[in-house]
C-alpha positions, 0 to 999 in steps of 0.5 A: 448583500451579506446574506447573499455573501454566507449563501453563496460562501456555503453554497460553494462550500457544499459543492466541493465536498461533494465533489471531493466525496465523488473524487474519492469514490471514484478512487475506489470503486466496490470499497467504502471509503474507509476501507481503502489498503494501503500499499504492500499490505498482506494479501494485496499481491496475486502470486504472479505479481510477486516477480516484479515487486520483488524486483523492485524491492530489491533493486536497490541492494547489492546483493540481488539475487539472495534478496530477489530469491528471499522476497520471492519466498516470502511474497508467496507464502504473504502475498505481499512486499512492503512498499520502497526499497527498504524497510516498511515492513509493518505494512506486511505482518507476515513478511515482517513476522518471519524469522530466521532459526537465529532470531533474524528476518527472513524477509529482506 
């Protein structure tokens, strides 16, 4: 009977790591599994797409039409915007790299 128990318990085991390795699979389709982005990295916009993640990047500011004029730049030249509303800006190198002539980020 304990043999049984460590079969069956091992047996269970093997059948949802698989359907773990299938789930994650399907997540990703044309990527390794290791190689998945995470949100707002560079590159990970097309350029007609930087509209509405700029506006939802700056959505929460009271200043919208500077922030939504600068992320637009800034989306065009990285093809990216950080997730959220405000900071994450190490998932975007060069949205966070961008500096003003005074030091300052350029992207908001």
């Amino acid at each position: 009977m304990a043999r049984l128990s460590c079969s069956s318990s091992t047996a269970f085991f093997l059948i949802f790591a698989l359907i773990c390795t299938i789930d994650v699979m399907a997540q990703s389709p044309g990527r390794a599994v290791g190689s998945v982005r995470p949100t707002g990295g560079e590159g990970s916009l097309r350029l007609e797409q930087c509209g509405g993640a700029c506006a939802y990047r700056c959505s929460a500011t009271s200043h919208k039409n500077p922030c939504i004029e600068f992320c637009n730049m800034c989306c065009k030249k990285c093809l990216c915007v950080p997730s959220g509303t405000y900071g994450h800006k190490e998932e975007c190198p060069c949205y966070n790299n961008w500096k003003t002539k005074e030091g300052g980020p350029k992207c908001p």
